[in-house]
N, CA and C atoms of all chains as a GROMACS GRO file, in nm:
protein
  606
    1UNK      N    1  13.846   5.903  12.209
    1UNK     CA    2  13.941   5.812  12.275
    1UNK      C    3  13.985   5.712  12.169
    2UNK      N    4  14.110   5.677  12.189
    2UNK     CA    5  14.159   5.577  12.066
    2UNK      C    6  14.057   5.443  12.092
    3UNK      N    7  13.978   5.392  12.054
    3UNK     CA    8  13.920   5.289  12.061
    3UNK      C    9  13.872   5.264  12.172
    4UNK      N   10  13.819   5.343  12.262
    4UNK     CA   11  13.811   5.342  12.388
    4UNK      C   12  13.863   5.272  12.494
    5UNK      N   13  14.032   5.310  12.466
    5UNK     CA   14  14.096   5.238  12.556
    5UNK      C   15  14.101   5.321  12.651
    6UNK      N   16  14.117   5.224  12.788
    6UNK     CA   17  14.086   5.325  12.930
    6UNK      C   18  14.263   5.433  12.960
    7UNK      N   19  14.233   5.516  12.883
    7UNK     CA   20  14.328   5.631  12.937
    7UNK      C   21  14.375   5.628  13.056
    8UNK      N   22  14.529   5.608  13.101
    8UNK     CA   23  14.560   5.657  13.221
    8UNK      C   24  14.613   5.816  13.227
    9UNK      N   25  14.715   5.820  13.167
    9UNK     CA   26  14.759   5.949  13.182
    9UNK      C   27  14.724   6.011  13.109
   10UNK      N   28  14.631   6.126  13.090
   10UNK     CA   29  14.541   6.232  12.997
   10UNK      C   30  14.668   6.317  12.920
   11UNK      N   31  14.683   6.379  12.972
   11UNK     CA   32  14.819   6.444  12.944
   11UNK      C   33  14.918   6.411  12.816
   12UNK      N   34  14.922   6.284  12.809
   12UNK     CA   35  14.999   6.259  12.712
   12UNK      C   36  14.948   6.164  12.645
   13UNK      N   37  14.823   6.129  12.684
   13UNK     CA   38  14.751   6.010  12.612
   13UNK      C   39  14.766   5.857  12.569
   14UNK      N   40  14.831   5.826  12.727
   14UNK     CA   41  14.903   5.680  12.738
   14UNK      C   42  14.815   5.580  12.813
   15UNK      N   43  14.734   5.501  12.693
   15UNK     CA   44  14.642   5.435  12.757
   15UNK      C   45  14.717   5.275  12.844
   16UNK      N   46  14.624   5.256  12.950
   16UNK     CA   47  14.658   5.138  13.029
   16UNK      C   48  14.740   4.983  12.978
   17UNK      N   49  14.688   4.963  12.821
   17UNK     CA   50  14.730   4.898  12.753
   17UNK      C   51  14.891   4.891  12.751
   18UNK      N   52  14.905   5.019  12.647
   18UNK     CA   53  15.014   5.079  12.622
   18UNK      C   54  15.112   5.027  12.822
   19UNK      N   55  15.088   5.086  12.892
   19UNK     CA   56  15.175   5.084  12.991
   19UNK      C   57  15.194   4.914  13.116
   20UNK      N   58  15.068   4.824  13.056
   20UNK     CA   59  15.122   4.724  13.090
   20UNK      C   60  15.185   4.677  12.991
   21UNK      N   61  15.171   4.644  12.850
   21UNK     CA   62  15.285   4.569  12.748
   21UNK      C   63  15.400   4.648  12.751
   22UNK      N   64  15.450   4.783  12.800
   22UNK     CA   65  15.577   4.844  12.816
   22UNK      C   66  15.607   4.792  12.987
   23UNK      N   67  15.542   4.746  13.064
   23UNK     CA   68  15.601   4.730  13.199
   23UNK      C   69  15.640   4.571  13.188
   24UNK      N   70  15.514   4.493  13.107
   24UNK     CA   71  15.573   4.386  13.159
   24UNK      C   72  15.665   4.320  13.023
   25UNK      N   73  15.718   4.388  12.948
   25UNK     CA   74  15.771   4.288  12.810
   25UNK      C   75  15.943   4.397  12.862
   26UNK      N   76  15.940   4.526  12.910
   26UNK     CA   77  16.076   4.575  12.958
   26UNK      C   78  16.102   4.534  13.105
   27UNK      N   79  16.000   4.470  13.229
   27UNK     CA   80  15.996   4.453  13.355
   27UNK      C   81  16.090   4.597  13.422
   28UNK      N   82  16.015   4.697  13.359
   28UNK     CA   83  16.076   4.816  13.438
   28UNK      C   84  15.998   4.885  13.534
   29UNK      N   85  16.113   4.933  13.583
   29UNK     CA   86  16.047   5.036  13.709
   29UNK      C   87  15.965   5.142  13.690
   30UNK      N   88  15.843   5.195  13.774
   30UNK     CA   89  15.863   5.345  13.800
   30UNK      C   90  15.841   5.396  13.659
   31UNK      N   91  16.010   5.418  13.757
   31UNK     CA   92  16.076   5.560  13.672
   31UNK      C   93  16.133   5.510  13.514
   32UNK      N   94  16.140   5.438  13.510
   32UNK     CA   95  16.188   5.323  13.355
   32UNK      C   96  16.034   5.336  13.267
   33UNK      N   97  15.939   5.303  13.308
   33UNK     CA   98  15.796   5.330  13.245
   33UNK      C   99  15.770   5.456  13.207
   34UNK      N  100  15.787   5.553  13.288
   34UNK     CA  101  15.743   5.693  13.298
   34UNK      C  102  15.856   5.703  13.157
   35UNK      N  103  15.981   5.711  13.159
   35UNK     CA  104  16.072   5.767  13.039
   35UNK      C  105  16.028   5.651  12.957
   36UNK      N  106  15.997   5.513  12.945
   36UNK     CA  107  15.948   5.471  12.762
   36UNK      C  108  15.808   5.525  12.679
   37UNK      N  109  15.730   5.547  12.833
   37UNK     CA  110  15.558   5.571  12.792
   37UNK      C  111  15.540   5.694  12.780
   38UNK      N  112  15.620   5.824  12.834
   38UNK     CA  113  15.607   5.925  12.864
   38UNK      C  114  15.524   5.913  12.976
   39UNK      N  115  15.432   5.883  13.032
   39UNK     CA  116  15.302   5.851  13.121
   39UNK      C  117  15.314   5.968  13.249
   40UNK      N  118  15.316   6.037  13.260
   40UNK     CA  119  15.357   6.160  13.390
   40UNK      C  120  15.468   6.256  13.404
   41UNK      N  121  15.454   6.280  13.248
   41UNK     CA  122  15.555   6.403  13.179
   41UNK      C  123  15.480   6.504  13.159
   42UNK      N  124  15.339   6.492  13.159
   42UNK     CA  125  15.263   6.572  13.056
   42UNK      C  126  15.280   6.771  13.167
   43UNK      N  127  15.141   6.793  13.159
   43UNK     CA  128  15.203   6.945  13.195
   43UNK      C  129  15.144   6.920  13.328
   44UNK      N  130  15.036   6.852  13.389
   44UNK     CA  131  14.962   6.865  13.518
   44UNK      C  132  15.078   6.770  13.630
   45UNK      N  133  15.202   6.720  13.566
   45UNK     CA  134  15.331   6.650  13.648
   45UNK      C  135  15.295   6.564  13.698
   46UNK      N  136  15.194   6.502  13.658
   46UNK     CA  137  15.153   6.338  13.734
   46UNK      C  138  15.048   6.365  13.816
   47UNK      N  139  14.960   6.446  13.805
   47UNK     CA  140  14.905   6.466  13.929
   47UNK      C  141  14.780   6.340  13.978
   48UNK      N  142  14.760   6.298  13.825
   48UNK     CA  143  14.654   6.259  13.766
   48UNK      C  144  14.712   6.067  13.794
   49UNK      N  145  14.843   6.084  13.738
   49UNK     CA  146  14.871   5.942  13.687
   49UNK      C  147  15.012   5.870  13.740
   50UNK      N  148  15.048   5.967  13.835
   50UNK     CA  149  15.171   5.884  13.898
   50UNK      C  150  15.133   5.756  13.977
   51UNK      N  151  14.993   5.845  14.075
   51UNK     CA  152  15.000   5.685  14.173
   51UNK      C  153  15.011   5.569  14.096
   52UNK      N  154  14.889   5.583  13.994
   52UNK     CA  155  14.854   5.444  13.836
   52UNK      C  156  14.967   5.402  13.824
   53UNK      N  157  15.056   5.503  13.757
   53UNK     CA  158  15.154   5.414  13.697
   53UNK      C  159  15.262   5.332  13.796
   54UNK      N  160  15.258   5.409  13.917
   54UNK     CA  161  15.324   5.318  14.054
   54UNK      C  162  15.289   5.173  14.051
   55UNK      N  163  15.133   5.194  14.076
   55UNK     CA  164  15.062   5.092  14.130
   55UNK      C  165  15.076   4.981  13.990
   56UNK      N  166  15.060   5.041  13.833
   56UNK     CA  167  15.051   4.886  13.726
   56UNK      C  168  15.236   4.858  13.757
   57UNK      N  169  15.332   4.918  13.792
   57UNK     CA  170  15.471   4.875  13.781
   57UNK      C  171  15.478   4.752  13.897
   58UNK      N  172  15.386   4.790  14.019
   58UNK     CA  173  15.425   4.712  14.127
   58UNK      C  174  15.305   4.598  14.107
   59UNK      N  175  15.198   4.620  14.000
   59UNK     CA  176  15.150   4.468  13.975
   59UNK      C  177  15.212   4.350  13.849
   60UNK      N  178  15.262   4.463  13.740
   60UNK     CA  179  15.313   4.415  13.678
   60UNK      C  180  15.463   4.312  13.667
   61UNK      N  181  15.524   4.376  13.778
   61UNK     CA  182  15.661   4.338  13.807
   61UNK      C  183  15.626   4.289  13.972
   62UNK      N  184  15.546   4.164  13.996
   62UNK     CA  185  15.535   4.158  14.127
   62UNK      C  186  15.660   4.152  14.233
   63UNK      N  187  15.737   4.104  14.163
   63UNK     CA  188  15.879   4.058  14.269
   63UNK      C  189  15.942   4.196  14.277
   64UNK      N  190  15.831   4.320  14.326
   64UNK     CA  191  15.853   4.437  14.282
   64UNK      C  192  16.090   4.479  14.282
   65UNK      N  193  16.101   4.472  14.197
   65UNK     CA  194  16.222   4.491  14.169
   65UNK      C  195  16.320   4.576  14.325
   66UNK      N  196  16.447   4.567  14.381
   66UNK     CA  197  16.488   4.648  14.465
   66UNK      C  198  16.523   4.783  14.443
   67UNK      N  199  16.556   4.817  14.318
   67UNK     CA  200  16.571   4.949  14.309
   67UNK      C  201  16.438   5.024  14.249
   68UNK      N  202  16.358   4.985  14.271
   68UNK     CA  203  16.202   5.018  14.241
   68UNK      C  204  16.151   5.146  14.299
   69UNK      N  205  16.199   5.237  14.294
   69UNK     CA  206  16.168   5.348  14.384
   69UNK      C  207  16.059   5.406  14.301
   70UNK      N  208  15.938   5.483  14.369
   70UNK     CA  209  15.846   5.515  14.334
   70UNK      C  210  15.864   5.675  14.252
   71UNK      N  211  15.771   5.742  14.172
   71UNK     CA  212  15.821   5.811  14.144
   71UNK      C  213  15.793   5.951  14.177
   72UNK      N  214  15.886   6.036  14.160
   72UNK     CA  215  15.896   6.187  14.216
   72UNK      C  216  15.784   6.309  14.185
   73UNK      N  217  15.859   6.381  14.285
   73UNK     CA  218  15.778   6.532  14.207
   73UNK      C  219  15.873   6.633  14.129
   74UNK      N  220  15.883   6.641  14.022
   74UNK     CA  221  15.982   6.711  13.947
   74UNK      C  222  15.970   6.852  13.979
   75UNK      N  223  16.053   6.947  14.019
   75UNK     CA  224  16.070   7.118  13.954
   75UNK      C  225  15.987   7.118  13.816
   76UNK      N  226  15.924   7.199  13.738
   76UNK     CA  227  15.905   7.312  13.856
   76UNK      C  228  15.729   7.299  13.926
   77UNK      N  229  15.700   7.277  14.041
   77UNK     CA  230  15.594   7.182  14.123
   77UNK      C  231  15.476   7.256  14.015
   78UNK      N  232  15.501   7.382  13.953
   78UNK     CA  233  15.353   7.402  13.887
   78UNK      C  234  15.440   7.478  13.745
   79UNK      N  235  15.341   7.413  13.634
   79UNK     CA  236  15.419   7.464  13.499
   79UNK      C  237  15.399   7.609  13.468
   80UNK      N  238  15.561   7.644  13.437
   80UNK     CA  239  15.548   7.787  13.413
   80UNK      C  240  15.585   7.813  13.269
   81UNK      N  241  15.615   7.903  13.218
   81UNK     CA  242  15.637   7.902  13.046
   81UNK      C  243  15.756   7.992  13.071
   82UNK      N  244  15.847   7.965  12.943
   82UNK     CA  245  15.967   8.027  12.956
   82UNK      C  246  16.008   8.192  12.954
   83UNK      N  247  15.841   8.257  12.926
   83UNK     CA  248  15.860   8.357  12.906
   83UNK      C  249  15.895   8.428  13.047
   84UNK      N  250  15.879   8.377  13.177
   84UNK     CA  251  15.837   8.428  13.299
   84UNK      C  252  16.017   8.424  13.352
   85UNK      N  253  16.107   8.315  13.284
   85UNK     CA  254  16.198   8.329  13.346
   85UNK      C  255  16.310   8.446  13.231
   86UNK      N  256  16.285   8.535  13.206
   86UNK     CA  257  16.342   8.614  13.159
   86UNK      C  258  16.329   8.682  12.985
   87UNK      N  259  16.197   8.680  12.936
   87UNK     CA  260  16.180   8.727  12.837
   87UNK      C  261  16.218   8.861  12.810
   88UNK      N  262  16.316   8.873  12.694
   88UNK     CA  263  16.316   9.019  12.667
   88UNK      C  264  16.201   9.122  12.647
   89UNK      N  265  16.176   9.207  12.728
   89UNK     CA  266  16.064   9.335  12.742
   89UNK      C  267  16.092   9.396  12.625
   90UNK      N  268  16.033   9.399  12.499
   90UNK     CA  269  16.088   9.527  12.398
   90UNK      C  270  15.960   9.647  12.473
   91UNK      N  271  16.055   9.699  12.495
   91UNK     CA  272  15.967   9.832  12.529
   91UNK      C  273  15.984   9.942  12.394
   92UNK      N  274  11.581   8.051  13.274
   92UNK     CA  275  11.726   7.988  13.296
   92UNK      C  276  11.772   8.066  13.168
   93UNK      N  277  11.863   8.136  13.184
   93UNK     CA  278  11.919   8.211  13.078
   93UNK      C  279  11.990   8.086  13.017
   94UNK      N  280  12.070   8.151  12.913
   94UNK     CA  281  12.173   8.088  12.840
   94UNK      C  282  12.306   8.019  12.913
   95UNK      N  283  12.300   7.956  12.989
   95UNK     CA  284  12.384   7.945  13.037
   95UNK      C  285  12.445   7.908  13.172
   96UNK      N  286  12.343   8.067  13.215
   96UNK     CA  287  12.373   8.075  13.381
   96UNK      C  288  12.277   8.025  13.423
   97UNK      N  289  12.275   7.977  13.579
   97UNK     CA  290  12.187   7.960  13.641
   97UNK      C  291  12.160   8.105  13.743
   98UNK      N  292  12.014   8.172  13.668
   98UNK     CA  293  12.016   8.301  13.679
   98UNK      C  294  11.957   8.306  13.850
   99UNK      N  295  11.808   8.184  13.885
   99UNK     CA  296  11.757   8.188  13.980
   99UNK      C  297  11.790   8.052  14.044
  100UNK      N  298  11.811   8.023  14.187
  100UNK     CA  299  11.899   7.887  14.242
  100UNK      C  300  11.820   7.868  14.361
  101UNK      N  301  11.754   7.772  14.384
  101UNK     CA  302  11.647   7.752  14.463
  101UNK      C  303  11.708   7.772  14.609
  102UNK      N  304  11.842   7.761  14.628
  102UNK     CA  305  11.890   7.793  14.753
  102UNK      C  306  11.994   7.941  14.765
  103UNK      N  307  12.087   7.936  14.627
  103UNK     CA  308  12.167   8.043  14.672
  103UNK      C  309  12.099   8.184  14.614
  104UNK      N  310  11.951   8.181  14.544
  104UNK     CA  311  11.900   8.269  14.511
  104UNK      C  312  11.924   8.330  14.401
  105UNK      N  313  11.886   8.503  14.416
  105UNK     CA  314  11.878   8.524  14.268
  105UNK      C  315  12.046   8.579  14.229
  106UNK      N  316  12.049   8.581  14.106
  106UNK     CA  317  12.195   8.603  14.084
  106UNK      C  318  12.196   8.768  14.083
  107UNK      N  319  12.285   8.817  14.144
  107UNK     CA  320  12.315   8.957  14.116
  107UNK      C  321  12.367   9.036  14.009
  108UNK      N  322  12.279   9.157  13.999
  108UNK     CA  323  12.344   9.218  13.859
  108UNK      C  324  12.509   9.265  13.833
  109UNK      N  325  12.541   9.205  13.776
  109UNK     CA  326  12.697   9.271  13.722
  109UNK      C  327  12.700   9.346  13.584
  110UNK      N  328  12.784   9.393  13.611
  110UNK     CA  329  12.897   9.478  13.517
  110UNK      C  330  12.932   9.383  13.380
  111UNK      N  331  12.862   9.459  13.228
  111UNK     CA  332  12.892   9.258  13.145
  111UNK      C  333  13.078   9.297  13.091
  112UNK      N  334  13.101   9.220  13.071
  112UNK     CA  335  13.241   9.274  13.050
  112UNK      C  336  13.276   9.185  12.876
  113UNK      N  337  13.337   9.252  12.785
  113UNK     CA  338  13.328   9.216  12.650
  113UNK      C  339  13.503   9.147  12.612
  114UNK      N  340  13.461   9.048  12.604
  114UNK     CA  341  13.598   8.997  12.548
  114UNK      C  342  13.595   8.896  12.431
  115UNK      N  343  13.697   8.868  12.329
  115UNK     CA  344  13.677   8.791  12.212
  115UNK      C  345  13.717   8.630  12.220
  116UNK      N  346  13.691   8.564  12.167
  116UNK     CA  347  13.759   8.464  12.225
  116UNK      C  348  13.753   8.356  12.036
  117UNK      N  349  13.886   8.362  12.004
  117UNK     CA  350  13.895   8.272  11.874
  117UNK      C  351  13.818   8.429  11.774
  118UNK      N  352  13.865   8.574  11.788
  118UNK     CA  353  13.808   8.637  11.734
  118UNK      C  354  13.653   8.666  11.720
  119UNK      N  355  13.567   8.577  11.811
  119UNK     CA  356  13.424   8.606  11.771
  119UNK      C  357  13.399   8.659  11.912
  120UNK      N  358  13.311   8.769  11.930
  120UNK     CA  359  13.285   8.864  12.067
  120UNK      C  360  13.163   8.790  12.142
  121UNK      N  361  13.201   8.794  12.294
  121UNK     CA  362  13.090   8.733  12.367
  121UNK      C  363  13.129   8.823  12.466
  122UNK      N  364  13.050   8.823  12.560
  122UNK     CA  365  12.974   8.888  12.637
  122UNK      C  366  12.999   8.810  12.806
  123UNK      N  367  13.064   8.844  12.868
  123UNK     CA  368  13.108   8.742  13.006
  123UNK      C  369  13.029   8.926  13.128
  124UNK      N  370  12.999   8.850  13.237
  124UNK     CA  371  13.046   8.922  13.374
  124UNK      C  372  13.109   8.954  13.470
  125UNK      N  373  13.146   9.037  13.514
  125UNK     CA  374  13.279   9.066  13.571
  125UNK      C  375  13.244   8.962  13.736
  126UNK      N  376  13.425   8.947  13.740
  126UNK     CA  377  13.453   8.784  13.814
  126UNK      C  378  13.451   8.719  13.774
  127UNK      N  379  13.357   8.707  13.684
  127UNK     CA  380  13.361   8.542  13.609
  127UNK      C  381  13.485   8.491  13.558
  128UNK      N  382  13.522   8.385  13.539
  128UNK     CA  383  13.664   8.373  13.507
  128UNK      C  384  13.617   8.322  13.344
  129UNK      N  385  13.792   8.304  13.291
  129UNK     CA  386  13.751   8.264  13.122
  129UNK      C  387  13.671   8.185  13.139
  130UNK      N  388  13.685   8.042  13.172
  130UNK     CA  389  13.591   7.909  13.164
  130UNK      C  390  13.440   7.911  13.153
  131UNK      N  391  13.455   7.992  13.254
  131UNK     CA  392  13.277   8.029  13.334
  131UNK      C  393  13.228   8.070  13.230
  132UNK      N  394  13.287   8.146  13.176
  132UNK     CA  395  13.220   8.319  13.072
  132UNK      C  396  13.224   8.188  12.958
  133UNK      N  397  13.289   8.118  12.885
  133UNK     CA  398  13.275   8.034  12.777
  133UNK      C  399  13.171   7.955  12.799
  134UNK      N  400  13.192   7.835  12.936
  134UNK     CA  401  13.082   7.783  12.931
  134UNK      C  402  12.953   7.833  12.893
  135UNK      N  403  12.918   7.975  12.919
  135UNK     CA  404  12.815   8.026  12.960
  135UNK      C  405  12.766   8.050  12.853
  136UNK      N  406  12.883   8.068  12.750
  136UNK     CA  407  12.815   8.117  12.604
  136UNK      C  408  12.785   8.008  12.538
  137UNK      N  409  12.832   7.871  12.563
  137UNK     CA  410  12.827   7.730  12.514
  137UNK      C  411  12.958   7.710  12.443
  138UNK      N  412  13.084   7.793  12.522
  138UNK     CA  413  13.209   7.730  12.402
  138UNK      C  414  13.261   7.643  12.527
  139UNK      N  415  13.242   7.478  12.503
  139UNK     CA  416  13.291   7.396  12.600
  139UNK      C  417  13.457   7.363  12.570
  140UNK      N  418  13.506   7.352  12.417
  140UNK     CA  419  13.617   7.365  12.370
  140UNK      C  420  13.695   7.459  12.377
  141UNK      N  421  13.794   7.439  12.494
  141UNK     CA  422  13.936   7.560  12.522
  141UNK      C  423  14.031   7.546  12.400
  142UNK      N  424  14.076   7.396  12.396
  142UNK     CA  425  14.213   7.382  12.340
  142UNK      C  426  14.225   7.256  12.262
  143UNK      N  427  14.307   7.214  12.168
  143UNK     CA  428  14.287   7.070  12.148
  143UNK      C  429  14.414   7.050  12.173
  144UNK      N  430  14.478   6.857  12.189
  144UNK     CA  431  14.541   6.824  12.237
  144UNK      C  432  14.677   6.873  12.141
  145UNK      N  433  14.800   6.919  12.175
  145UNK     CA  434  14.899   6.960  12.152
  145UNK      C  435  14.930   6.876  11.995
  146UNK      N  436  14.965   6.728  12.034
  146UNK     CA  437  14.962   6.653  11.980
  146UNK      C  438  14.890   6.563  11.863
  147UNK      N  439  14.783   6.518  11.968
  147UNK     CA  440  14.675   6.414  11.880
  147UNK      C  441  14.547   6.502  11.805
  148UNK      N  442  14.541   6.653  11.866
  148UNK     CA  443  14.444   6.739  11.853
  148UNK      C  444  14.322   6.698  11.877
  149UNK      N  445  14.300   6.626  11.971
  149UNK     CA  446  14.196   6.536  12.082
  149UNK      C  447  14.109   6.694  12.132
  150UNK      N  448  13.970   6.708  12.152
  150UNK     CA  449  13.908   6.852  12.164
  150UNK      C  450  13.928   6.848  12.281
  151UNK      N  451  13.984   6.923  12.399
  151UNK     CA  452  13.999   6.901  12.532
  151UNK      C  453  13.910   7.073  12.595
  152UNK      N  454  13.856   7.054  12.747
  152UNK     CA  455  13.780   7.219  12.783
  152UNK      C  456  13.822   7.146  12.925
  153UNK      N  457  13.728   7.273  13.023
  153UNK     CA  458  13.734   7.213  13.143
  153UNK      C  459  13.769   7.099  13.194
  154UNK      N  460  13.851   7.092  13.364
  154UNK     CA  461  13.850   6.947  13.359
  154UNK      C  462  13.849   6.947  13.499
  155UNK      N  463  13.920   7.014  13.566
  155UNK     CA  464  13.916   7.018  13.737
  155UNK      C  465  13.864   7.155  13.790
  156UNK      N  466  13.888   7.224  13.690
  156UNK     CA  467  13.773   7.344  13.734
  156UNK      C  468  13.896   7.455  13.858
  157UNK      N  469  13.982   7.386  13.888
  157UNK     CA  470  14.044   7.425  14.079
  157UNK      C  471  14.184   7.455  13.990
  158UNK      N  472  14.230   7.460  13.905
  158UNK     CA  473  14.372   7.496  13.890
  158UNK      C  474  14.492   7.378  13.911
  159UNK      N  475  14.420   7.289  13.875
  159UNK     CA  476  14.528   7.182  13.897
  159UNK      C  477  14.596   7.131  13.778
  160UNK      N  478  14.500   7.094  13.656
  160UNK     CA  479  14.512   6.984  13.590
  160UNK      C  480  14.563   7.065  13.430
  161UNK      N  481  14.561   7.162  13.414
  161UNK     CA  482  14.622   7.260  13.317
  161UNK      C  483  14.545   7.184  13.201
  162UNK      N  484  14.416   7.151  13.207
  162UNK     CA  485  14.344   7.134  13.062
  162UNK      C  486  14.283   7.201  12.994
  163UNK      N  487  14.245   7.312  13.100
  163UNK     CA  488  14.191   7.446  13.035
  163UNK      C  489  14.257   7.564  13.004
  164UNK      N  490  14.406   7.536  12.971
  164UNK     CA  491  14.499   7.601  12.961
  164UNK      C  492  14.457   7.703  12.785
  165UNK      N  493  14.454   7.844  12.790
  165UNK     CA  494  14.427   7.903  12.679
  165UNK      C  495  14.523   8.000  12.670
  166UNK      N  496  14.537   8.083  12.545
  166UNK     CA  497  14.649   8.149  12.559
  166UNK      C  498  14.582   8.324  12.556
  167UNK      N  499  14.610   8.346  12.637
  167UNK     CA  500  14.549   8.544  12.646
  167UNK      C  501  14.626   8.620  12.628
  168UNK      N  502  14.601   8.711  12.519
  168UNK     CA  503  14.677   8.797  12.423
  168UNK      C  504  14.798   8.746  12.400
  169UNK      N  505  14.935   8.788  12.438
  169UNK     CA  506  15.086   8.701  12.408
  169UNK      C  507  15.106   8.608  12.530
  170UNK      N  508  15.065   8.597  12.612
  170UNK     CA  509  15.070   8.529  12.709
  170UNK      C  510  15.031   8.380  12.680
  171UNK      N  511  15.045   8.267  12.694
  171UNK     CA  512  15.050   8.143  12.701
  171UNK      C  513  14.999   8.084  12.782
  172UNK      N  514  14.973   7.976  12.762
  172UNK     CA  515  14.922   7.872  12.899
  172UNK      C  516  14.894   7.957  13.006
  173UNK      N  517  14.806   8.018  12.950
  173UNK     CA  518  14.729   8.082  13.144
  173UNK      C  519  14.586   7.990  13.169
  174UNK      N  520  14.601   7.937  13.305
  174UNK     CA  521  14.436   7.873  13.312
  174UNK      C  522  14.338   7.949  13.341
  175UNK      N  523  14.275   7.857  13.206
  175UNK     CA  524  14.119   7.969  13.211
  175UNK      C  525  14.026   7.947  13.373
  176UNK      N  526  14.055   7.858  13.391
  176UNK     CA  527  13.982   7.825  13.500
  176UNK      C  528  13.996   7.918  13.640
  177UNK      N  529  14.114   8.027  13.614
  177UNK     CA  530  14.152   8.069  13.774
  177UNK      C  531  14.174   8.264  13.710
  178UNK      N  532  14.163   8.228  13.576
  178UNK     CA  533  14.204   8.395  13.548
  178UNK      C  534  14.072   8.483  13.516
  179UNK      N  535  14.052   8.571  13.592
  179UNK     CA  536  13.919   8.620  13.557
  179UNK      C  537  13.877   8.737  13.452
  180UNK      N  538  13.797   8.715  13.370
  180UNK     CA  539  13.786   8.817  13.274
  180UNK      C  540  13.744   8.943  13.275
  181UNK      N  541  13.847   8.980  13.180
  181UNK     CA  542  13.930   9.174  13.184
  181UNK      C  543  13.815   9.209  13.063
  182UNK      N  544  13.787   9.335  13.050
  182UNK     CA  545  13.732   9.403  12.942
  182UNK      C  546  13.841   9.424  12.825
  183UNK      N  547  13.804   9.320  12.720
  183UNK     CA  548  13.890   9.386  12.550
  183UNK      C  549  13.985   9.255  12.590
  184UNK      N  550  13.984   9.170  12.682
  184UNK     CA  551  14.077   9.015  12.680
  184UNK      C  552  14.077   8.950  12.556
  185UNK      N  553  14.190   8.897  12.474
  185UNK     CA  554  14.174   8.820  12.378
  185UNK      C  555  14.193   8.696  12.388
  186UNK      N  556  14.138   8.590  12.406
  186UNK     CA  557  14.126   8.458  12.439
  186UNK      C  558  14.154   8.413  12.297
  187UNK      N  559  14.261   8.330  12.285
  187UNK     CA  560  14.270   8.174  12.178
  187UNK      C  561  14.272   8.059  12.219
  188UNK      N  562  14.244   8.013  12.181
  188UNK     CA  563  14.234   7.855  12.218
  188UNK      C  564  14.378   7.799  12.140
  189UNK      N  565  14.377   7.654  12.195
  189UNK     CA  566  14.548   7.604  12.181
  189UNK      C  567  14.513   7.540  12.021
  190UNK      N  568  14.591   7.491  12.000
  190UNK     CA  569  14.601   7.467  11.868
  190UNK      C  570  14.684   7.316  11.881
  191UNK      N  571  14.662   7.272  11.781
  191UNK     CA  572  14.718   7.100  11.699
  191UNK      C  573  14.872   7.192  11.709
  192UNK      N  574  14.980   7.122  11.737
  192UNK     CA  575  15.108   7.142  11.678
  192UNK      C  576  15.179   7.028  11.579
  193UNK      N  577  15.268   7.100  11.502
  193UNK     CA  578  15.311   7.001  11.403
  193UNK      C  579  15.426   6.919  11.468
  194UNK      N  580  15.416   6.797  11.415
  194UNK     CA  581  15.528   6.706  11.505
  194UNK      C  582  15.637   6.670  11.317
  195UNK      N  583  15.717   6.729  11.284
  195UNK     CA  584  15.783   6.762  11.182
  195UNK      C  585  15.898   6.564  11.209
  196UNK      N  586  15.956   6.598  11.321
  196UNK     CA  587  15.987   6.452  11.374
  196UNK      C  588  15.951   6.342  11.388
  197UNK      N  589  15.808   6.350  11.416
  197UNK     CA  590  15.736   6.179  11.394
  197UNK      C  591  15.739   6.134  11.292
  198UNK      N  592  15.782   5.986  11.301
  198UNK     CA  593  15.817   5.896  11.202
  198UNK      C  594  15.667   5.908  11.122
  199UNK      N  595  15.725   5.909  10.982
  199UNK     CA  596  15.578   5.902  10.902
  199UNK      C  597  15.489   6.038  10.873
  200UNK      N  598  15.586   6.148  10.969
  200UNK     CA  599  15.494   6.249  10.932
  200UNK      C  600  15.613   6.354  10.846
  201UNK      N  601  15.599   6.387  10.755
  201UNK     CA  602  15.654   6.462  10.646
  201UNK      C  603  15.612   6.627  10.653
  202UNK      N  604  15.694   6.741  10.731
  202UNK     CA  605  15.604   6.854  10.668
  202UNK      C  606  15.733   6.940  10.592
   0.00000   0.00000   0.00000
């Protein structure tokens, strides 16, 4: 672990640190955190770290912002690899 | 207590004989039982290391065990990201483990 900072999102290795000094020095949303930190991009789609990163946006930014919408479940709901959507068969 | 398995289980008893089924994994041959899935059959031999992190090359193995969390993601024969945790091992399977990738783009890194 980088210095044993408490990991939130495994996946991409965005410790708690990292995602309060990006929530509260940009006062972004959500979905504004998730695209600076990467934080619930990784391959398991947040499964691990969406609520977290919900929950530090709505402590961090208490006057939780109005367009603050929480964040989604992206396509495709389980990761597939590109070979499945149409790899050429050399037979 | 064999290597691994828990051969005798004070409640679910003794383990039943299987079928051993031979597959390689990182090129070196071990020895799994049929059903067992990749994970199981590694643990069993003591390889707790599936994959390292894409990125940071952090040693990552098991993690939810149930197919959720894609950390035990290994790659079998040309196939990719299959989880070890849910695919069960075939006779003559070639298991690799994931590998460091180069980040050619990160600032500071030159290849």
């Amino acid at each position: 672990m980088r210095d044993h900072k408490t990991i939130i999102c495994r996946c991409e290795e965005v410790s708690l640190e990292d995602l309060v000094r990006t929530a509260e020095s940009y006062r972004c949303s959500s979905r504004e955190l998730k695209l600076r930190t990467r934080a619930g991009m990784g391959q398991c789609g947040g499964r691990t770290c969406r609520a977290l990163v919900d929950s530090i946006t709505q402590k961090c930014t208490n006057d939780s912002t109005p367009h603050d919408i929480p964040l989604g479940y992206q396509a495709p709901i389980r990761p597939i690899t590109f070979s499945i959507m149409g790899e050429k068969k050399d037979e | 207590m064999s290597k691994g398995r828990i051969i005798d289980h004070p409640i679910l008893g003794r383990l039943d004989e299987r079928e051993e089924v031979h597959f390689t994994f990182d090129e070196n041959k071990l020895i799994g039982y049929e059903g067992e899935t990749i994970a199981a059959a590694l643990l069993a031999n003591g390889e707790r290391v599936l994959r390292c992190h894409e990125e940071t090359g952090k040693l990552r193995g098991i993690y939810c065990n149930i197919g959720h969390c894609m950390e035990c993601r290994v790659n079998v024969g040309n196939q990719k990201s299959v989880r070890a945790c849910l695919t069960v091992i075939q006779e003559g399977m070639e298991v690799k483990s994931g590998r460091k990738l180069p980040t050619p783009f990160k600032k500071g890194e030159t290849q």
